[in-house]
C-alpha positions in Angstrom: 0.0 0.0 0.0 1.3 3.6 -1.2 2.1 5.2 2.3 -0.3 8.4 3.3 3.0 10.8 2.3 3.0 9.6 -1.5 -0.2 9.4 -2.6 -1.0 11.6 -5.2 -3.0 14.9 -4.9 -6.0 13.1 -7.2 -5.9 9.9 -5.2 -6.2 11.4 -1.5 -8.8 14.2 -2.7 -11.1 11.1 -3.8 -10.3 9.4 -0.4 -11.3 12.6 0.6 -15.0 12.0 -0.8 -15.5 8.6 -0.2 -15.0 9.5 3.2 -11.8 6.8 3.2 -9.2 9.2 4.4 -9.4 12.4 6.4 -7.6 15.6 5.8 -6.6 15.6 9.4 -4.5 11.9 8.8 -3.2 13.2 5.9 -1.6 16.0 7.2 -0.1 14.6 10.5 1.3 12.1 8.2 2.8 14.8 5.9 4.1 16.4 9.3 5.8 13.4 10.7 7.6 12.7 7.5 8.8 16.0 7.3 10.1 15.4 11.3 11.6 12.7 9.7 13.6 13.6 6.7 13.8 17.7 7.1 17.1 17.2 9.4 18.3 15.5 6.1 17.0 17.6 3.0 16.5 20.9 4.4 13.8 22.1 2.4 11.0 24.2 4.4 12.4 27.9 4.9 9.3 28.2 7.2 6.6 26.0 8.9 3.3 26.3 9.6 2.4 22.9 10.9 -0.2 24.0 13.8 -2.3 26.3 12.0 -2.4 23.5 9.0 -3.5 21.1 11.1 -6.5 23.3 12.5 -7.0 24.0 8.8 -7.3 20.2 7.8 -9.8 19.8 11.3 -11.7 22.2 8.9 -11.7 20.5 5.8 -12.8 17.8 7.1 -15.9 19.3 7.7 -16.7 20.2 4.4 -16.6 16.3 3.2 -19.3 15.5 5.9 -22.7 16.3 5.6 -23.7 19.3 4.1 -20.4 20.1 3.3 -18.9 21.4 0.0 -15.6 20.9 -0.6 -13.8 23.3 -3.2 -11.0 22.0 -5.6 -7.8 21.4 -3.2 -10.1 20.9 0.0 -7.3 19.5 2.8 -4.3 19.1 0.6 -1.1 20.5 2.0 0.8 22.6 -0.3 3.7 24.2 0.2 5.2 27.4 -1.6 8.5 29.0 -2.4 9.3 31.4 0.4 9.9 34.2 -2.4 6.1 34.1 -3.3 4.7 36.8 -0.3 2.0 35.2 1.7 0.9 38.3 4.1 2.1 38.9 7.7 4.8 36.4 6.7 8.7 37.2 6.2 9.8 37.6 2.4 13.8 36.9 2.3 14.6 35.7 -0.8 17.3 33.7 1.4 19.7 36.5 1.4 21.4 38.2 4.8 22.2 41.1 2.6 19.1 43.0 4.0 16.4 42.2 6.5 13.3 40.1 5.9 10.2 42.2 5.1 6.8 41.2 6.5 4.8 40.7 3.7 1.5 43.0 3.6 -0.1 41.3 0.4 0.2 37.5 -0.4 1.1 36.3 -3.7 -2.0 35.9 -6.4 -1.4 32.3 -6.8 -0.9 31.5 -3.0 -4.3 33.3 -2.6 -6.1 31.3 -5.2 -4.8 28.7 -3.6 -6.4 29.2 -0.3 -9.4 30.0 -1.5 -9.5 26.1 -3.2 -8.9 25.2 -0.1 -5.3 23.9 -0.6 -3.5 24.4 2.9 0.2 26.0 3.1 1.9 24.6 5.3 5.5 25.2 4.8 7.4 27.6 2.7 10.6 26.5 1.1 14.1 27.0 0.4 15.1 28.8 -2.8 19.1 29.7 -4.2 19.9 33.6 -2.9 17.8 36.3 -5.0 16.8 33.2 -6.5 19.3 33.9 -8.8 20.9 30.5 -9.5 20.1 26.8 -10.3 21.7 26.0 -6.8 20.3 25.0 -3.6 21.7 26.3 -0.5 22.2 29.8 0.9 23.8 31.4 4.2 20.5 32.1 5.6 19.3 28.6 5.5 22.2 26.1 4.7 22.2 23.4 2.0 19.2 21.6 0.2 19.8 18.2 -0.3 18.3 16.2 -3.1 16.7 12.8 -1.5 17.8 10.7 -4.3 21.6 11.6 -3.6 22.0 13.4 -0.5 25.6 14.1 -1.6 23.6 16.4 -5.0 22.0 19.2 -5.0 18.4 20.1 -5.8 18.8 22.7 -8.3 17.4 26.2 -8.0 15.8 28.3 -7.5 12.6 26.4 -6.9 15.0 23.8 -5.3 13.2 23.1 -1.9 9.7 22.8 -3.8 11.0 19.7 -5.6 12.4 18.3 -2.6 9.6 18.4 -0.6 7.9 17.2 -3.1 10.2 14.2 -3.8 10.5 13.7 0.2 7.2 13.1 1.0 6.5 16.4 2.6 4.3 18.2 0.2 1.0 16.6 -2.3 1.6 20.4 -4.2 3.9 23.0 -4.3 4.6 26.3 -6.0 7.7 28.2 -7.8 8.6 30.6 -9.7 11.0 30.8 -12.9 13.2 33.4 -14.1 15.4 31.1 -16.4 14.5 27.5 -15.4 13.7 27.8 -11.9 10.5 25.5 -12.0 12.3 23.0 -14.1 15.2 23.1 -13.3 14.7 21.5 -9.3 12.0 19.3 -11.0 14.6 17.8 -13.4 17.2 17.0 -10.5 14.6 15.6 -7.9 12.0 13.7 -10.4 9.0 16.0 -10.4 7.2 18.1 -12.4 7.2 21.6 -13.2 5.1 23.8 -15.3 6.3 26.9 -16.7 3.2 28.8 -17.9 3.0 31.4 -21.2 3.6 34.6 -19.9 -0.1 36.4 -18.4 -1.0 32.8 -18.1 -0.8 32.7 -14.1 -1.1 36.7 -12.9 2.2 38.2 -10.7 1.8 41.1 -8.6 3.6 44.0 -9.6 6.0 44.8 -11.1 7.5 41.4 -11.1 4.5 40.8 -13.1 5.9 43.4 -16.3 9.2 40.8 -16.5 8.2 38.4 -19.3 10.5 36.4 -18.6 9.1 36.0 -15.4 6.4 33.3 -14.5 4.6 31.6 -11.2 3.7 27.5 -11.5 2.9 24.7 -10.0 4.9 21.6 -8.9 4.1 18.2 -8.3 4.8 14.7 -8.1 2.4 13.5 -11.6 1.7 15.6 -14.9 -2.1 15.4 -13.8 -1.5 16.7 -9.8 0.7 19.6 -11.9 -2.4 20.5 -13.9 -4.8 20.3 -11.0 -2.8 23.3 -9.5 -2.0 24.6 -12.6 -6.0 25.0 -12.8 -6.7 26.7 -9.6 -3.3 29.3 -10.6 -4.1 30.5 -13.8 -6.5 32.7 -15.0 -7.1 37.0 -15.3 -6.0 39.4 -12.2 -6.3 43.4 -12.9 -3.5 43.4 -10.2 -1.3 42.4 -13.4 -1.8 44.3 -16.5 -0.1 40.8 -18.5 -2.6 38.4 -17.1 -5.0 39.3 -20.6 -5.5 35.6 -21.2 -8.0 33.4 -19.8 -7.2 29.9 -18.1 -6.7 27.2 -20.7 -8.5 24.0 -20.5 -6.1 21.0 -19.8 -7.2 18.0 -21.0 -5.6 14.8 -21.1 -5.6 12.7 -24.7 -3.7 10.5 -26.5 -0.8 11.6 -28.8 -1.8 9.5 -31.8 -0.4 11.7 -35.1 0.7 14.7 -33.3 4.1 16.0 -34.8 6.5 16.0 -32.0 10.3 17.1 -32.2 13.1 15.7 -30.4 16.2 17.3 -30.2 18.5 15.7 -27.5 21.3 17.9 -27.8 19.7 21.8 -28.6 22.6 23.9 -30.8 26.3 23.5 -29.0 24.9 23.5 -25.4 27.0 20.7 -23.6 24.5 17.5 -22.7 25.1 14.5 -20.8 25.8 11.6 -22.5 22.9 9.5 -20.0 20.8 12.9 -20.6 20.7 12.5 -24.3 20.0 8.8 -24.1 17.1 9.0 -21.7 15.8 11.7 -24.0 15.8 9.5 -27.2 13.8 7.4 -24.9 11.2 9.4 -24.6 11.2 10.2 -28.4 10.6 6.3 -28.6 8.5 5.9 -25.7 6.3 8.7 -27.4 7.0 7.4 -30.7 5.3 4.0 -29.7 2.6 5.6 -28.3 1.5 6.8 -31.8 2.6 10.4 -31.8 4.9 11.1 -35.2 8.0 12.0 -33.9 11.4 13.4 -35.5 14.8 14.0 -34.1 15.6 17.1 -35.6 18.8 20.5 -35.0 17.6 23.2 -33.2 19.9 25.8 -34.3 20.7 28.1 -30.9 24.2 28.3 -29.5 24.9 29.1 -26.1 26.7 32.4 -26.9 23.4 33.8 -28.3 21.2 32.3 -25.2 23.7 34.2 -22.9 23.4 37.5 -24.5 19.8 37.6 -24.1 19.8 36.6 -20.1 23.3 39.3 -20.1 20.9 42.3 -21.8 17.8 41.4 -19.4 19.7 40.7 -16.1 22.8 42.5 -16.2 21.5 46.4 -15.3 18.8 45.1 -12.9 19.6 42.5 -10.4 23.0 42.0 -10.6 23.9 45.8 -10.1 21.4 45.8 -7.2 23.4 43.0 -5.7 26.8 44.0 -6.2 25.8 47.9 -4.4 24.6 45.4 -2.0 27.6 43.4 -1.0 29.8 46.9 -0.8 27.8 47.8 1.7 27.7 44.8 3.1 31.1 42.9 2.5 31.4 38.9 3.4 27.8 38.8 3.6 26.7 37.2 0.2 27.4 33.6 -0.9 30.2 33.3 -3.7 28.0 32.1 -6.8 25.6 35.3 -6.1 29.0 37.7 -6.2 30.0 35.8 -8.6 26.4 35.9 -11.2 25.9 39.5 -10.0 29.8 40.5 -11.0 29.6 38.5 -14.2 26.3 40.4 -15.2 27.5 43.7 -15.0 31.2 43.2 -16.4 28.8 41.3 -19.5 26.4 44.1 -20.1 24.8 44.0 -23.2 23.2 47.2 -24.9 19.2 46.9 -24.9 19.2 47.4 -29.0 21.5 44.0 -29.2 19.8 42.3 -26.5 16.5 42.7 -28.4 18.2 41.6 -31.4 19.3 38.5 -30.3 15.9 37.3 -28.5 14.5 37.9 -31.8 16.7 35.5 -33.5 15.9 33.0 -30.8 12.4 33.4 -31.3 12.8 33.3 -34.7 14.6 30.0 -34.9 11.7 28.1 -32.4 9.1 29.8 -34.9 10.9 27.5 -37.7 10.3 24.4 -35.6 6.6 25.3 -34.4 6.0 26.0 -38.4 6.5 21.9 -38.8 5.6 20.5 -35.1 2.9 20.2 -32.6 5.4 20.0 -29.9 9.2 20.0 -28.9 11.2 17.6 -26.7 14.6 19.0 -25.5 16.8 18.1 -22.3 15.9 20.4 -19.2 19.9 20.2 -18.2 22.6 19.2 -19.7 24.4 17.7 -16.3 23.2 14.8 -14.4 24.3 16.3 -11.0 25.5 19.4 -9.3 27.4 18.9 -5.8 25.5 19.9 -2.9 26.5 23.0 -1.5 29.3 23.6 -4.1 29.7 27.2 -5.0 31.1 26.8 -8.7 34.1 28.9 -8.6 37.3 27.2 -8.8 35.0 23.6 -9.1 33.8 23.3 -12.7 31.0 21.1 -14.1 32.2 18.4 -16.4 29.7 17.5 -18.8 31.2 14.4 -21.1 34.9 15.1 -20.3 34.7 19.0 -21.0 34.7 21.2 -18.4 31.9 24.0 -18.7 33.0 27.4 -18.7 30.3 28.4 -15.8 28.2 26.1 -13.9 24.5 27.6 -15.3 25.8 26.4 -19.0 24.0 23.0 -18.0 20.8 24.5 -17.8 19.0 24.4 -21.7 16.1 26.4 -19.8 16.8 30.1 -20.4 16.1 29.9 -24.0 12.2 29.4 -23.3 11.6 32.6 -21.0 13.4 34.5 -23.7 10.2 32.8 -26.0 7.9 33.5 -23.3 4.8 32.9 -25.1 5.2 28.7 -25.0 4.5 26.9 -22.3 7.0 24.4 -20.8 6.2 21.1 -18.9 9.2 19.5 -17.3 8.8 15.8 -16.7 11.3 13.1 -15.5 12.7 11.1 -18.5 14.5 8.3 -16.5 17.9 8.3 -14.3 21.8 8.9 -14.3 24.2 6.5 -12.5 24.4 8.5 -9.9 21.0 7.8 -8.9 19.7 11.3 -9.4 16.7 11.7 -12.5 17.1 13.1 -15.4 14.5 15.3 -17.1 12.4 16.6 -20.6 10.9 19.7 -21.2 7.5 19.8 -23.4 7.6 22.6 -25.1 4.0 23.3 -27.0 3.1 26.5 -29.7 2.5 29.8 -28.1 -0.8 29.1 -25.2 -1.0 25.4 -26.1 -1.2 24.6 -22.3 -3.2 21.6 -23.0 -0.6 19.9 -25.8 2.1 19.9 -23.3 0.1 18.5 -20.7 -1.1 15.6 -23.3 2.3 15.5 -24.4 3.9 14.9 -20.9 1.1 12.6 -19.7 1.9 10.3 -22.5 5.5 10.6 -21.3 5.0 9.4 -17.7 2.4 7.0 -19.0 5.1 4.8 -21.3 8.6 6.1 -20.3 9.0 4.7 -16.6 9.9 7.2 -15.2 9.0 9.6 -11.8 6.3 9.3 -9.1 3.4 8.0 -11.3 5.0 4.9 -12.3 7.1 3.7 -8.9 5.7 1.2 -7.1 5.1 2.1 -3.6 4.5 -1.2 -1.3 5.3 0.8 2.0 8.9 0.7 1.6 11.2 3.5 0.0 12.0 3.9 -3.3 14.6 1.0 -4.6 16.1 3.9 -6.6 16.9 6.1 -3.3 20.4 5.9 -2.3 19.8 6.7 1.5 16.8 5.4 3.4 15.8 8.7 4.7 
């Protein structure tokens, strides 16, 4: 029997109604797990296990008599501490300046809520959420459960491990340049990185296409049932113009997928590029038409695009920071923040380069229904390794920075398209490997189809390990 900690959101909500299962067991069972394995993974920046508890005494009112239960009724949900949830401190793990108390909570935490999803912890990101790492000064490292010795990827890191450690049914993120898939790549999950106006932002973050709020979750259908009660219109942000999309789950008989295992000259993983020809099989026999095709980016264009966006705002911001506050910051933050303002690209060629990578995915959506690339490149990063004398070595080369591994960026840059990041099998070091779906500008529902039929044929990730009560056979420690 699946224990109470790894069931999915869909299964325990219709325990929920059949009066099988209470909200109330559900949660102390989420609770005790998380007594269990947070000395070891380190994901919650904040808990909130009392007043969840009362919470699920609450719901489980509403599936007794009389009662109406909304969409997440009792499910606990926890969500990235940089998403403001009010009278609660906003951080953005950094000990560069003091925590705010948050006077407005998040548009997506609130629509949450009012589903009746439950926070009960908010978790661990990188510092200013600026990096796919996993452990800042303010909180310490992030460990992924698969291979305690790896990290959990950023900046959404502690949202996949919660998820991964049995501590969460839902979680939340945010993603800048692969923070959503990113974590859910390293730790198994999945991630969903809407079109941009998809899921509203508060302001101004909201104005930053290349900015976007999602869900997380352990199955591609659990991601869309959050996904669902996120999206849709706010007139706090003036982007949020388009309506929630219907996600529906089909086969992928005669859609036109591409598969490119290795995007441009980005460095990938031998074991990546293999487990994503897999899928292009696995989807393949499934009846969807699939080709292996060259996507013709580089990572020299990618770069100048995140150089142009990032380099005058945050990373100049950070760097004033840390002279007024010197030994404060963690290395890799210096270290992006320094490297975006010595790389500073002119707004006229930044605007010019994004348009040649949108351009160049254009030429592929002209042909496809759907694309199928590598969420990173690397099978591992080291947990609490700061990447500055350390490089990554990705099939014998050694990478010239650390955040080359991540083939993310490219799709914030092409904002419009909608990402789905779904586990495409393992590495030898035990830690999974990931895809991202990427469908035609607002096609929500074709990379939810596409990435259903994924989990449903590849092996791979939550939905498809059996769970008899004991731990996963793949773990490497018995957390």
């Amino acid at each position: 029997m699946t224990p109470l900690h790894y069931l999915s959101a869909g299964e325990a909500l219709h325990l929920f109604r059949t009066r099988q299962l209470s909200p109330v067991e559900v949660m102390r069972a989420v609770v005790e797990r998380a007594e269990r394995v947070e000395p070891d993974v380190n994901a919650f920046a904040e808990r909130m296990f009392e007043q969840a508890l009362r919470a699920a005494a609450g719901a489980e009112k509403q599936y007794g008599p009389g009662g109406q239960p909304r969409p997440l009724e009792g499910l606990p949900i926890a969500a990235k501490e940089e998403q403001p949830l009010a009278g609660h401190p906003v951080t953005e793990g950094t000990l560069l300046r003091p925590p705010r108390t948050a006077r407005e909570t998040a548009i997506g935490l609130g629509r949450i809520q009012a589903a009746g999803g439950i926070l009960h912890a908010r978790t661990t990101t990188s510092e200013f959420c600026c990096m796919p790492l996993s452990h800042t000064r303010r909180w310490g490292i992030t460990r992924n459960p698969w291979n305690l010795e790896t990290a959990a990827g950023g900046s959404s890191g502690g949202s996949g491990v919660a998820l991964a450690a049995g501590t969460a049914f839902l979680a939340t993120g945010s993603d800048i340049g692969g923070s959503l898939r990113a974590p859910a790549s390293f730790t198994g999950v999945v991630g969903f990185k809407p079109p941009h106006g998809r899921n509203p932002v508060l302001p101004p973050a909201g104005l930053d296409t290349y900015y976007h709020h999602g869900p997380m979750a352990r199955t591609v259908a659990d991601c869309a049932l959050l996904q669902n009660v996120m999206a849709g219109e706010d007139p706090r942000d003036p982007h949020s113009r388009l309506p929630a999309a219907r996600i529906e789950f089909g086969d992928v008989r005669g859609l036109r997928v591409a598969c490119c295992p290795v995007p441009g000259d980005f460095p990938v993983d031998l074991e990546v590029a293999a487990n994503t020809r897999a899928v292009a099989q696995a989807l393949e026999s499934a009846g969807a038409v699939v080709t292996e095709i060259e996507l013709d980016w580089t990572l020299d264009l990618v770069k100048q695009a995140l150089w142009a966006h990032f380099g005058t705002g945050l990373a100049a911001e950070v760097l004033e920071l840390d002279r007024q506050n010197p030994g404060v910051i963690t290395p890799y933050c210096q270290a992006f923040a320094r490297k975006g303002v010595e790389n500073i690209v002119d707004a006229e060629t930044g605007r010019a380069v994004e348009a040649a990578i949108r351009e160049r995915l254009d030429a592929v959506f002209a042909r496809f229904d759907a694309l199928v690339v590598p969420t990173l490149g690397a099978t591992a990063f080291e947990a609490g390794e700061d990447y500055l004398s350390a490089q990554v070595v990705v099939n014998g080369v050694a990478l010239e920075h650390f955040s080359d591994a991540s083939l993310t960026p490219a799709f914030n840059v092409c904002s419009e398209h909608p990402v789905l990041a779904v586990p495409s099998g393992w590495a030898s070091n035990g830690v999974p490997t990931g895809v991202q779906v990427v469908a035609g500008k607002y096609e929500d529902g074709t990379a939810f189809r596409v990435g259903a039929a994924i989990e449903q044929t590849v092996g791979a990730g939550f939905a498809r390990i059996p769970l008899t009560g004991q731990e996963f056979p793949q773990m490497r420690y018995d957390l």
